[in-house]
C-alpha positions in Angstrom: 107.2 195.1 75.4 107.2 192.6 78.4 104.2 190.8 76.8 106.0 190.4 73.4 109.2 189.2 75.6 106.9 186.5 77.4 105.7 185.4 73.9 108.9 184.9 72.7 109.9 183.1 75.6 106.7 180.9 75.9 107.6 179.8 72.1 111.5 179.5 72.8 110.6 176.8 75.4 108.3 175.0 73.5 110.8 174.7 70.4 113.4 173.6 72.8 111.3 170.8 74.3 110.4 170.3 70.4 113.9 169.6 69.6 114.4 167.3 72.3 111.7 165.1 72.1 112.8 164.9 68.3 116.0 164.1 69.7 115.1 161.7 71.9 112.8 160.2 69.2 116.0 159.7 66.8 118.1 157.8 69.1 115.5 155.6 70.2 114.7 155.1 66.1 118.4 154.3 65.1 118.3 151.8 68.5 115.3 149.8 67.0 116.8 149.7 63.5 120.2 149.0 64.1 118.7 146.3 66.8 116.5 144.8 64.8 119.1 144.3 61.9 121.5 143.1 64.7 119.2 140.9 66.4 117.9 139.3 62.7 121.8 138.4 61.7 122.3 136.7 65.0 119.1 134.8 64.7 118.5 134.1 61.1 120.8 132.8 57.7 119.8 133.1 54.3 119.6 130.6 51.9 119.1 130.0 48.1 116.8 126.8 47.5 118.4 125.2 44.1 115.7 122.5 43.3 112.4 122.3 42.9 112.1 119.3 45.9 110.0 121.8 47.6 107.1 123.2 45.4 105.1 124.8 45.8 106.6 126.1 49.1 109.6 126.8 47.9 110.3 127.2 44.3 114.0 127.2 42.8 116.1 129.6 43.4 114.2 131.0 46.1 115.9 133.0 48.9 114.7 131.9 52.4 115.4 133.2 55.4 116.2 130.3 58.2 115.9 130.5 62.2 119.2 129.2 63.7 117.9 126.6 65.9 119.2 123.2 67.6 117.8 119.9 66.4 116.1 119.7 69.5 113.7 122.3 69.1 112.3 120.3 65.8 108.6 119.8 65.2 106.8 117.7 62.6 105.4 119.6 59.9 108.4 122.1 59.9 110.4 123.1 57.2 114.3 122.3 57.8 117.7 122.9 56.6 120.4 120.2 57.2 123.4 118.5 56.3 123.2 114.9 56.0 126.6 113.4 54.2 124.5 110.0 53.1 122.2 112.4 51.1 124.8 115.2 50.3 127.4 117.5 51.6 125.5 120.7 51.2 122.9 122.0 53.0 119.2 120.4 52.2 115.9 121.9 52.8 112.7 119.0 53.6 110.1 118.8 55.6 109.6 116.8 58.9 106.3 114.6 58.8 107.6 112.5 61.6 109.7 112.7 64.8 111.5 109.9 67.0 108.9 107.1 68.0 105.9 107.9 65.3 105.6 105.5 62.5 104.8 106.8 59.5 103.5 104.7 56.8 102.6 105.4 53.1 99.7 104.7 52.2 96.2 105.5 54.1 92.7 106.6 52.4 93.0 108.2 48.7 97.1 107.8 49.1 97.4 110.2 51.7 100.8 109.6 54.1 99.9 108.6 57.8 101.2 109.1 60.9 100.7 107.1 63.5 97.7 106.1 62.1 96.2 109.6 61.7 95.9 110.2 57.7 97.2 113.7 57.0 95.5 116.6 55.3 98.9 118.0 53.4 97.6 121.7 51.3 101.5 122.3 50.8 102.1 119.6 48.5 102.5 120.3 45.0 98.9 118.6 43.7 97.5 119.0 47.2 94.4 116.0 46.4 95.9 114.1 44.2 99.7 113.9 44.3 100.3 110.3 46.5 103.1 110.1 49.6 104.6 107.1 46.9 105.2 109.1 43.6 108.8 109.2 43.2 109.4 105.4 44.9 107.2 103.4 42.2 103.8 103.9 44.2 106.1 101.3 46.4 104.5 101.3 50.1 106.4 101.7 52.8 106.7 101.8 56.6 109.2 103.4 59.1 109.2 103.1 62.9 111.6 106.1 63.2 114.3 105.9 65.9 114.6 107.8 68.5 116.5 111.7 68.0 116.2 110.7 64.5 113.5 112.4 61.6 111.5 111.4 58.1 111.6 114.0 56.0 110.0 114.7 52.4 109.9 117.1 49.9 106.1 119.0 49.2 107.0 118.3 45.6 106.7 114.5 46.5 107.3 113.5 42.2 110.9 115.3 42.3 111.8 115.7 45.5 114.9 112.8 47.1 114.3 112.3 50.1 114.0 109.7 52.9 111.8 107.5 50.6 115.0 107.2 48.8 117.2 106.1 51.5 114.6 103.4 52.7 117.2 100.5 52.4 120.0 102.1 54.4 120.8 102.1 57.9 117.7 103.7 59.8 115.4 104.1 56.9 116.3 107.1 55.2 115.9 108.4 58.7 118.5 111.7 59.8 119.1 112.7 63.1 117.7 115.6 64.6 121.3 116.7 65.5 122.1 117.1 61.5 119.4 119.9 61.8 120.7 123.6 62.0 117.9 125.7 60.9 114.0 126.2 60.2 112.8 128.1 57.6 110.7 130.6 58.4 109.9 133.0 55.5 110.2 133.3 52.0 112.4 136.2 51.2 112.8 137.1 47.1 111.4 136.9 44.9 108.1 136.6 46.9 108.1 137.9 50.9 106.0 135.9 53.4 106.2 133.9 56.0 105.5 130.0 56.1 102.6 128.2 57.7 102.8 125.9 60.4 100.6 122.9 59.1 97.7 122.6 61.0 97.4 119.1 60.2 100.3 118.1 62.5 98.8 120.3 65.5 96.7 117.3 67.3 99.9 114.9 67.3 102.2 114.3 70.3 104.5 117.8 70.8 102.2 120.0 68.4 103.5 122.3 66.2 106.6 124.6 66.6 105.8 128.6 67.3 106.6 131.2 64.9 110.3 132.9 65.3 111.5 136.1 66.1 111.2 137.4 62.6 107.9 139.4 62.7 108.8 141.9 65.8 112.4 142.5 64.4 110.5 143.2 61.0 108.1 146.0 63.5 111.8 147.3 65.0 113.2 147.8 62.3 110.4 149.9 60.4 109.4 151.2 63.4 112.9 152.5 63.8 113.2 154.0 60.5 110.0 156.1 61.0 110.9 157.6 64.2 114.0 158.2 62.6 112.5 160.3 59.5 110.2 162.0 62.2 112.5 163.3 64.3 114.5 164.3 61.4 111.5 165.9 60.2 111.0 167.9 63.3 113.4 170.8 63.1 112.7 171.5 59.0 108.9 171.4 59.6 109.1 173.9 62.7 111.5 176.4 60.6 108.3 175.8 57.9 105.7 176.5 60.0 107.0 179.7 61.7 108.1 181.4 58.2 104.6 180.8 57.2 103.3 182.6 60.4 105.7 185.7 60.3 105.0 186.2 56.3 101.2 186.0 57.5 102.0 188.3 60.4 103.8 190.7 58.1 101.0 190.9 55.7 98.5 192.0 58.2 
């Protein structure tokens, strides 16, 4: 009798510190996913693309998910949303290919854009090799000293996309300042998930490229939430499982 009782015991306290790890493990889980859901509405905004400006990036109707961030924090070769009222009064997406000081001048060896004099290797566009920084301006050559705080931006899709080529004749050059910027697009979110490349190409200039955001860890919070969620949850039903099977095998003995 007392060694059954001490059995009984030895498994009553290893169920009870069973059930509160499980516990524990819950809390923590709804923590990380509530967080992370939290933490990726404060930091990013959805948006749907309408136009094909930015294929083969971005393809219409698109839904990208944007990083909140001040027009300060810009870096060439990053994919933007902004609101400039010369070019329209909804929200734009273009890429920056040059920042306040750089001149950027169309066009270097085999048509390929320049930036302060360093031609750029451009895989995003939308016939990466052959599509020229002129298509859409009459092969017209241009170049832009671009003001300070201020940004040239282009579409990937450089036969379809408006852009600052278009705005060459007004004031600044088609130029828009950095302050008209309220977001960088980080991922692709439906149809297609993924995130977006910072172009290498841009990595050697002045200021480098800008860092990947946030979204990645709150992504790992978020399903790293849910499974400590479903495994604490799972706790109690598997331990009621387990020790059914071992009294039925202990009653057929």
């Amino acid at each position: 009798m007392g060694g059954t009782q001490a059995i009984r015991g030895t498994t009553g306290g290893r169920g009870g510190l069973g059930s509160v790890l499980s516990g524990i493990a819950v809390a923590i889980g709804f923590v990380l996913f509530l967080g992370g859901f939290v933490w990726g509405a404060l930091v990013y905004q959805p948006y749907t693309v309408p136009t094909d400006s930015m294929a083969p990036t971005v393809q219409p109707s698109d839904r990208v998910l944007a990083q909140r961030i001040d027009g300060s924090e810009v870096r060439r070769g990053d994919v933007v949303v902004f609101i400039d009222t010369q070019w329209s009064s909804s929200p734009m997406v273009k890429r920056v290919v040059a920042v306040g000081g750089d001149t950027v001048r169309c066009c270097g060896q085999g048509g390929r854009l320049t930036v302060n004099g360093k031609d750029l290797d451009e895989p995003y566009l939308e016939n990466a090799g052959t599509e020229l920084a002129a298509i859409g301006t009459a092969g017209a050559p241009f170049e832009v000293k671009v003001p300070e705080d201020n940004l040239f931006l282009m579409g990937d899709h450089r036969g379809g996309s408006l852009d600052s080529r278009a705005h060459l004749q007004e004031a600044g050059q088609g130029t828009v300042p950095r302050s008209a910027v309220s977001a960088r697009v980080d991922a692709l979110a439906w149809p297609s998930m993924k995130m977006l490349d910072r172009p290498r190409t841009y990595a050697s200039l002045p200021g480098g490229i800008s860092a990947p955001g946030p979204l990645r860890l709150q992504v790992a919070a978020v399903v790293g939430g849910a499974a400590l969620v479903l495994l604490g949850a799972a706790y109690g039903p598997l331990v009621r499982v387990l020790g059914r099977g071992r009294r039925e095998h202990s009653g057929a003995r």
